[in-house]
N, CA, C and O of each residue as an XYZ file, in Angstrom:
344
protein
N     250.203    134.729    148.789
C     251.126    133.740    148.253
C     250.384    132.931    147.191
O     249.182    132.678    147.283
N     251.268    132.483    146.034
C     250.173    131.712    144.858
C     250.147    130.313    145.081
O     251.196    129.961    145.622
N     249.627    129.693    144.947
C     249.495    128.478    145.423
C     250.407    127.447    144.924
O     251.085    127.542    143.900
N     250.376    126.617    145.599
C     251.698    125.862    145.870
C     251.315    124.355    145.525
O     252.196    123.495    145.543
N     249.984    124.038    145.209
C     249.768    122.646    144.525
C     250.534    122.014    144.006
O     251.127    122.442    143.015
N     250.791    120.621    144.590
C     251.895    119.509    143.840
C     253.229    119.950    143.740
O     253.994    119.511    142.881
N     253.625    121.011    144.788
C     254.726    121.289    144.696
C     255.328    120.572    146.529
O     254.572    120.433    147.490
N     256.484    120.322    146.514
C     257.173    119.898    148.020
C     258.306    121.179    148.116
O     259.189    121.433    147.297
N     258.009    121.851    149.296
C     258.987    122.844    150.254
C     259.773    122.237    151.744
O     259.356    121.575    152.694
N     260.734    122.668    151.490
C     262.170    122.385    152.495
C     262.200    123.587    153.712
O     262.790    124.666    153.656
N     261.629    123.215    154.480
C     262.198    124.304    155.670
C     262.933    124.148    156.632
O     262.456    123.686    157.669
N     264.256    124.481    156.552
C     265.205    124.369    157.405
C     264.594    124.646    159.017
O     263.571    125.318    159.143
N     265.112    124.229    159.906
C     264.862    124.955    161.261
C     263.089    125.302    161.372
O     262.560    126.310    161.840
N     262.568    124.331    160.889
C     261.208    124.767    160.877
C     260.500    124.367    162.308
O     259.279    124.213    162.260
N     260.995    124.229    163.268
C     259.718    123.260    164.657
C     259.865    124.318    165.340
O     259.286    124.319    166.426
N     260.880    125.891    164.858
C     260.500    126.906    165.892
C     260.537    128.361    165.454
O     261.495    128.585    164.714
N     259.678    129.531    165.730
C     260.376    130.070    165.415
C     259.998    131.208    163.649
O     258.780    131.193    163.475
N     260.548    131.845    162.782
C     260.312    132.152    162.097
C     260.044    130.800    160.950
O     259.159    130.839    160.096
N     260.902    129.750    161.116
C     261.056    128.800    160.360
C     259.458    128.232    160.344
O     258.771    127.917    159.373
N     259.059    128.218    162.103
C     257.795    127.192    162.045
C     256.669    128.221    161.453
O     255.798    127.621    160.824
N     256.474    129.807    161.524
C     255.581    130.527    160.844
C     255.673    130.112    159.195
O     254.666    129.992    158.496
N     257.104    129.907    158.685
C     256.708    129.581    157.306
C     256.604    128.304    156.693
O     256.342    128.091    155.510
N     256.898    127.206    157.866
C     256.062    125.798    157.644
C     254.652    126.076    157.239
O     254.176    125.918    156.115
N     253.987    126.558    158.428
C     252.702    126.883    158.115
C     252.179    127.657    156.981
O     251.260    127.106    156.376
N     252.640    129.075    156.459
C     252.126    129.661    155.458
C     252.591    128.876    154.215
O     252.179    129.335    153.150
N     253.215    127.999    154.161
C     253.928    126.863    152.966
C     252.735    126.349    153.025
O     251.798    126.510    152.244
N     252.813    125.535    154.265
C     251.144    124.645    153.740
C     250.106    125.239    153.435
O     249.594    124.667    152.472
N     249.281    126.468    153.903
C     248.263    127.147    153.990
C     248.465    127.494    152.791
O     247.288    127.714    152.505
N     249.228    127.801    151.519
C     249.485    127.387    150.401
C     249.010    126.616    149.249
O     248.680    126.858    148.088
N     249.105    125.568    150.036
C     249.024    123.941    149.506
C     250.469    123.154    149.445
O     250.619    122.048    148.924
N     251.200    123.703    149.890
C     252.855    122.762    149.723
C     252.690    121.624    150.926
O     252.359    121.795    152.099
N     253.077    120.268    150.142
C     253.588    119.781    150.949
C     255.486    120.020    151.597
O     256.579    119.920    151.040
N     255.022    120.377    153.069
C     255.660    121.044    153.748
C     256.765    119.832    154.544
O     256.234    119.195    155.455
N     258.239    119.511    154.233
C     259.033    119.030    155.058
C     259.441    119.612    155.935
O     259.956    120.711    155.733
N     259.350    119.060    157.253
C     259.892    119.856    158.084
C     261.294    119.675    159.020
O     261.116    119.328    160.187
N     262.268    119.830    158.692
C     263.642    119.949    158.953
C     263.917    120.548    160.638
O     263.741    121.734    160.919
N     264.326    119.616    161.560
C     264.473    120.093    162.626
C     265.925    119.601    163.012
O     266.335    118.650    162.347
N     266.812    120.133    164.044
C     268.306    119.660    164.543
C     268.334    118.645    165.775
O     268.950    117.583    165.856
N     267.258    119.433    166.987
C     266.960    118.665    168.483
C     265.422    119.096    168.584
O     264.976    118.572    169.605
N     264.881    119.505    168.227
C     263.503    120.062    168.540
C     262.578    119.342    168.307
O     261.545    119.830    167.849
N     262.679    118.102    168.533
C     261.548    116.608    167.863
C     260.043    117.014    168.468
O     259.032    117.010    167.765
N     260.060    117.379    169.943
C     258.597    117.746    170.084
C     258.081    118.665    169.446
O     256.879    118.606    169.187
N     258.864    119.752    169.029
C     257.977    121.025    168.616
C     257.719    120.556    167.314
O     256.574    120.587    166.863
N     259.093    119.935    166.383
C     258.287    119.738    165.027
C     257.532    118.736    164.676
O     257.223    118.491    163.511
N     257.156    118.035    165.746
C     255.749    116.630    165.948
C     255.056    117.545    166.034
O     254.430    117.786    165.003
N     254.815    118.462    167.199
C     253.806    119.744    167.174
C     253.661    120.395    165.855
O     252.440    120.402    165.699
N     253.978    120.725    165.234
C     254.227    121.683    163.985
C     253.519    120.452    163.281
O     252.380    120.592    163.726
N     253.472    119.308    162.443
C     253.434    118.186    162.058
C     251.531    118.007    162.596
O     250.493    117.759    161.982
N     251.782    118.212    163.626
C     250.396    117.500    163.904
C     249.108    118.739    163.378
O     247.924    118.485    163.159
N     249.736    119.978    163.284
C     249.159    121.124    163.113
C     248.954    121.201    162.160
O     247.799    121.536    161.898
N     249.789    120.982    161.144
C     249.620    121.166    159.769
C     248.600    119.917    159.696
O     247.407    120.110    159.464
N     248.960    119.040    159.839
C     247.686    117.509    159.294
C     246.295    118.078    159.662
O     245.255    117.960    159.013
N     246.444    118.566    160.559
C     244.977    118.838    161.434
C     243.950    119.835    160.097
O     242.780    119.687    159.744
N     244.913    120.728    159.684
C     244.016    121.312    158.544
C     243.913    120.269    157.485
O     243.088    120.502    156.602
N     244.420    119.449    157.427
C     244.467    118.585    155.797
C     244.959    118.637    154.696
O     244.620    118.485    153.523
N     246.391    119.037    155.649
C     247.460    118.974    154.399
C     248.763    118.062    154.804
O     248.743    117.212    155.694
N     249.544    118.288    154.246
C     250.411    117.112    154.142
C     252.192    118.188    154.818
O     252.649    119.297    154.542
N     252.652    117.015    155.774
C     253.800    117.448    156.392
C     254.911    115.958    156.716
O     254.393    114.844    156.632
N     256.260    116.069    157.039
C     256.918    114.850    157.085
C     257.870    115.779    158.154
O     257.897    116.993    158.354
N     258.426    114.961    158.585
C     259.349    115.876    159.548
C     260.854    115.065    159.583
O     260.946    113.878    159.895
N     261.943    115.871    159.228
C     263.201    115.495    158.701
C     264.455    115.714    160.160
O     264.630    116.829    160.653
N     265.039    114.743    160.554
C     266.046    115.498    161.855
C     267.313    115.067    160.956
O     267.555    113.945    160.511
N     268.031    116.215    160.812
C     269.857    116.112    160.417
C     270.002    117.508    161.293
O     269.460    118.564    161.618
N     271.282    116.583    161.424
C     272.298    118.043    162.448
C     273.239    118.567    161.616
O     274.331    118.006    161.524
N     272.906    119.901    160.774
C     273.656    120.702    159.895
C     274.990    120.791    160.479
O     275.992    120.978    159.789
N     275.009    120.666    161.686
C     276.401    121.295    162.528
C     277.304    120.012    162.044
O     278.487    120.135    162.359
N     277.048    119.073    161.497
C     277.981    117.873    161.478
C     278.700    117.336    160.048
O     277.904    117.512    159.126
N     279.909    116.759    159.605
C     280.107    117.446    158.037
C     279.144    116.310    157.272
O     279.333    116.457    156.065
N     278.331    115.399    157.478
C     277.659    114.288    156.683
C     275.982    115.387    157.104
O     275.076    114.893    156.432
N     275.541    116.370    157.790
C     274.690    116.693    158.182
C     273.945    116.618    156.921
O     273.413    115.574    156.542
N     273.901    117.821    156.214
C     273.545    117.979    154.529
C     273.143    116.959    153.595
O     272.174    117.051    152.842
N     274.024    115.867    153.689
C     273.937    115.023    152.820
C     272.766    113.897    153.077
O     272.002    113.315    152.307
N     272.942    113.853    154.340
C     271.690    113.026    155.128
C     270.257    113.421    155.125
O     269.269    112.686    155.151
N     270.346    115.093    155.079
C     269.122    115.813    154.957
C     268.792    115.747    153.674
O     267.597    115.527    153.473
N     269.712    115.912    152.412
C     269.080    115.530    150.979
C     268.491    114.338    150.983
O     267.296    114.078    150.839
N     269.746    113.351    151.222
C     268.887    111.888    151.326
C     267.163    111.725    151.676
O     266.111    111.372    151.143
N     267.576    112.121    152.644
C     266.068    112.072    153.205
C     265.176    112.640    152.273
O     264.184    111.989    151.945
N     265.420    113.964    151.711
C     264.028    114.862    151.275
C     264.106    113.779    149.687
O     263.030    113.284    149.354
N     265.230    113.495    148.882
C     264.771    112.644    147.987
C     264.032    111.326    148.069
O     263.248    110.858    147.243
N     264.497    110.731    149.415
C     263.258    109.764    149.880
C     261.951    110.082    149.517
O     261.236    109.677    148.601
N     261.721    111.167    150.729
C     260.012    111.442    150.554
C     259.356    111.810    149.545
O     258.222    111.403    149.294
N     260.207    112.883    148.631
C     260.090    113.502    147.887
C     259.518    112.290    146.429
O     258.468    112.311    145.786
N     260.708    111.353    146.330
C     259.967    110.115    145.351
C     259.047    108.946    146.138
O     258.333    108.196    145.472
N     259.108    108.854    147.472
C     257.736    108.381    147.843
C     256.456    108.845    147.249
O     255.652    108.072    146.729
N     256.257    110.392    147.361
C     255.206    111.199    146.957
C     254.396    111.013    145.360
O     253.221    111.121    145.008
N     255.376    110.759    144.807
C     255.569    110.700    143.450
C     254.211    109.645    143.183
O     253.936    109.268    142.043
């Protein structure tokens, strides 16, 4: 994978799963890696703490896609962090 410096990645469903394998190869990258979960708060704190542990950078996002404001809440959010970063 080419490296991913100064770039931010969105992974849906990432705290389990195929999602959480490509949290990780995102960061192992260099992306800072958001991580988008629905109910899975421990695993993607787990996922979260994993990624920091190498020394890279992770945030962890909860919207429930299943709901019709789900989406919009999850952009919100990633433009938050996303111009925090900035």
């Amino acid at each position: 994978m080419a490296t991913l410096q100064s770039k931010t990645a969105l992974v849906t469903g990432a705290s389990r799963g195929i999602g959480r394998a490509t949290a990780f190869a995102l960061s192992d990258a260099g992306a800072h890696v958001l991580v988008h979960y629905g109910h899975s708060a421990q695993e993607a704190e787990s996922l979260i703490a994993g990624i920091h542990s190498k020394g890279r950078r992770a945030d962890a996002i909860k919207a429930d896609l299943g709901t019709p404001d789900g989406a919009t809440l999850l952009a919100k959010e990633v433009r938050s962090i996303v111009a925090a970063s900035d």
